[in-house]
C-alpha positions, 0 to 999 in steps of 0.5 A: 500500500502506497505510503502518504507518510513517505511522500510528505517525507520525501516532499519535505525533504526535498523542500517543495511545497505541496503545489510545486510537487503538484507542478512538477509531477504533473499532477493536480493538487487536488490529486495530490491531496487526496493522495496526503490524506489517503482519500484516494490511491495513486494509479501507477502512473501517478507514482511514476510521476512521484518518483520522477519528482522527488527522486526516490526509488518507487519501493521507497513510498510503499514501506511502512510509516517512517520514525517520526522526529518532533520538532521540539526533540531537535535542536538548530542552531539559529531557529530565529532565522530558519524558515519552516521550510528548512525546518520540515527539510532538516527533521525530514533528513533527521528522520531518513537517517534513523532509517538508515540507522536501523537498516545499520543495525540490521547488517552490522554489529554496532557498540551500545550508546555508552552515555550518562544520563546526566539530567537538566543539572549539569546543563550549568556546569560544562566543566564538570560534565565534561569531567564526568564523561571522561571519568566514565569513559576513561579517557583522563583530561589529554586532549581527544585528537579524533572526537568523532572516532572516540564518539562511533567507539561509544555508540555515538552515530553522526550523519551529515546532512547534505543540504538540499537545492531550495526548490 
């Protein structure tokens, strides 16, 4: 069954609002509408046009529901000056990278997070956090040369998120 979670994703993502992906498909909004809100199935043509659009392989729009990122649980740097455009777009890329990270976990064995839950009182003291993470980890106080590697070696997982052309 065909996935309107996975192409607002997909939209999102990509950066188009509802009517330029409309546009670019050559569907009619009111076609992509019904689609987002499951009133209507696309015909394979409709998802061929999809596919086209976005760029995404057509098995991608026919997988269960994707995790979901709360805009409150994510952090940006300058929310001031970010449009929500470049919010939903971040949070969608946010939400692919948890796919991949199952689909990791799946094919790879990967370390366990080893992370202290140090709770909204230390959020005042980044010294004598810092000092807690090492003596947990055991690394002592000489500078960390490669901090991303000492984080992987911990279960600490990055992506970058290759920014997308505004569309």
């Amino acid at each position: 069954m065909f996935s309107s979670e996975r192409l607002e994703l997909a939209r999102k993502r990509c950066r188009y609002t509802a009517k330029s992906l409309a546009e670019k498909a050559g569907i009619s909004p009111v076609t992509l509408s019904r689609i987002v809100n499951k009133k209507q199935e696309p015909d394979d043509a409709t998802v061929a046009a999809l596919v086209r659009a976005l760029g995404y392989p057509r098995e991608f729009f026919f997988k269960d529901e994707p995790p979901k990122i709360r805009a409150e649980a994510a952090s940006f740097r300058s929310l001031s000056t970010m449009t929500a455009r470049e919010r939903d777009a971040a949070l969608a890329a946010g939400e692919l990278a948890f796919e991949l990270m199952d689909w990791v976990k799946e094919k790879f064995a990967l370390p366990e997070p080893d992370l202290l839950d140090l709770g909204p009182k230390h959020e005042q003291d980044p010294a004598a956090t810092a000092r807690m993470v090492r003596q947990h980890w055991s690394i002592g106080e000489k500078p960390i040369g490669n901090i991303i590697k000492l984080f992987e070696t911990k279960g600490i997982r990055f992506f970058r998120s290759l920014r997308t052309q505004k569309r």
